[in-house]
C-alpha positions, 0 to 999 in steps of 0.5 A, spaced: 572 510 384 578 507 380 573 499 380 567 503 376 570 507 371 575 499 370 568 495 370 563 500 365 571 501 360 570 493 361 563 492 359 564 498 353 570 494 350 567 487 351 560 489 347 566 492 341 570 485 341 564 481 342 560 485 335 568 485 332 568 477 333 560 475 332 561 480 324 567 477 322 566 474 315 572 469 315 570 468 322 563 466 320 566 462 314 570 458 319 564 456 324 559 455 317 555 461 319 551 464 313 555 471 310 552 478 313 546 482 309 548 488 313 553 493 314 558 491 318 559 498 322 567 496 324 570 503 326 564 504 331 566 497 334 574 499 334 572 506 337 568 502 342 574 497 343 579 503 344 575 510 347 574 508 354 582 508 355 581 516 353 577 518 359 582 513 364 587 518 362 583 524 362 582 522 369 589 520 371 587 514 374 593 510 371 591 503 375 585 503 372 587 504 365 592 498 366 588 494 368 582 495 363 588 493 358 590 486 361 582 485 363 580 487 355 586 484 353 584 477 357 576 478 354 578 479 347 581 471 347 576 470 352 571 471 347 575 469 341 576 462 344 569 460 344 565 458 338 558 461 337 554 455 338 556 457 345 555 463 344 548 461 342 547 456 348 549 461 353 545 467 350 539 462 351 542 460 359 542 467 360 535 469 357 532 463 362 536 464 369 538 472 368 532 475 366 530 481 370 523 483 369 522 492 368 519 492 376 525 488 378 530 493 375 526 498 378 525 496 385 533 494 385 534 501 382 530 504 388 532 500 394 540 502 391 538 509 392 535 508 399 542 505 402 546 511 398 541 516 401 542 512 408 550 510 408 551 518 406 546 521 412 550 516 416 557 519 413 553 526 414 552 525 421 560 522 422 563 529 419 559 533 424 560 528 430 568 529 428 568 536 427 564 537 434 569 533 438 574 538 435 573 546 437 576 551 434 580 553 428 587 550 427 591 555 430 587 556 437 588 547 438 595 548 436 595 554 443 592 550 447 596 543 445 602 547 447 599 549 453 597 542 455 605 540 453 607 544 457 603 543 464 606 536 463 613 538 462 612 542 468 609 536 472 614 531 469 620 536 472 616 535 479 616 528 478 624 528 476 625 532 482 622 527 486 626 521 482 632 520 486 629 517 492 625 511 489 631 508 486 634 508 492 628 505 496 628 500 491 635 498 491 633 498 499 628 494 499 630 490 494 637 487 498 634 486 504 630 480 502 
């Protein structure tokens, strides 16, 4: 659980970063990008930058909350890095190679609905292949568990009775090579 919420924290973090890098006006100014006609929505963008750290800590999952701030942190220069005529380069190369059609979408989303439906039948059944194997309740396993140790301790008693003659068996044996 603790890659899913890291992964979707990650993806909402980036899209804020990203929407902070592509609307700052003294970033635009250096890369000789036109100044913005629209308003720039910063507090939303900032909101989704930070927000997904609240439901990390809500669910305790403390790993992937430091996780999500080194990974977000290593995005945020990441992203600040790169100039944005690349950034319009890979937008095209992404558009070109990575486009996924509505019908692909919805046969992935079905075939991944059909493999969680298999693996948790499969799951299902193994519970109650484990729950055969063990009968009873708790306290009536722990009786007959104790019962079975001691049947062994008796037959090991019998074996320790038996014991003393083998050493000497073997002591005879073996001195008379």
């Amino acid at each position: 659980m603790t890659a899913i919420w890291t992964i979707v924290a990650l993806a909402v973090s980036t899209l804020g970063i990203g929407y902070l890098a592509a609307t700052d006006a003294k970033r635009r100014r250096v890369f000789r990008r036109p100044p913005l006609e629209k308003r720039r929505w910063t507090f939303l963008a900032r909101t989704a930058v930070f927000a997904p750290a609240v439901p990390l800590i809500v669910v305790g999952d403390l790993a992937a909350l430091v996780i999500w701030m080194g990974a977000a942190t290593v995005l945020g220069w990441g992203i600040a890095a790169v100039s944005p005529r690349q950034l319009d380069g890979l937008a095209v190369w992404l558009r070109r190679h990575l486009s996924i059609s509505w019908v692909r979408w919805t046969l992935l989303r079905q075939l991944v609905r059909e493999r969680y439906q298999v693996l948790r039948t499969s799951a299902v059944a193994a519970a109650g292949r484990i729950a055969t194997r063990v009968k009873g309740t708790p306290d009536t396993r722990i009786e007959e568990l104790e019962a079975r140790i001691a049947a062994l301790e008796e037959r090991l008693a019998e074996l320790e009775d038996d014991a003393p003659a083998a050493p000497i068996k073997f002591a005879v044996a073996r001195s008379s090579r």
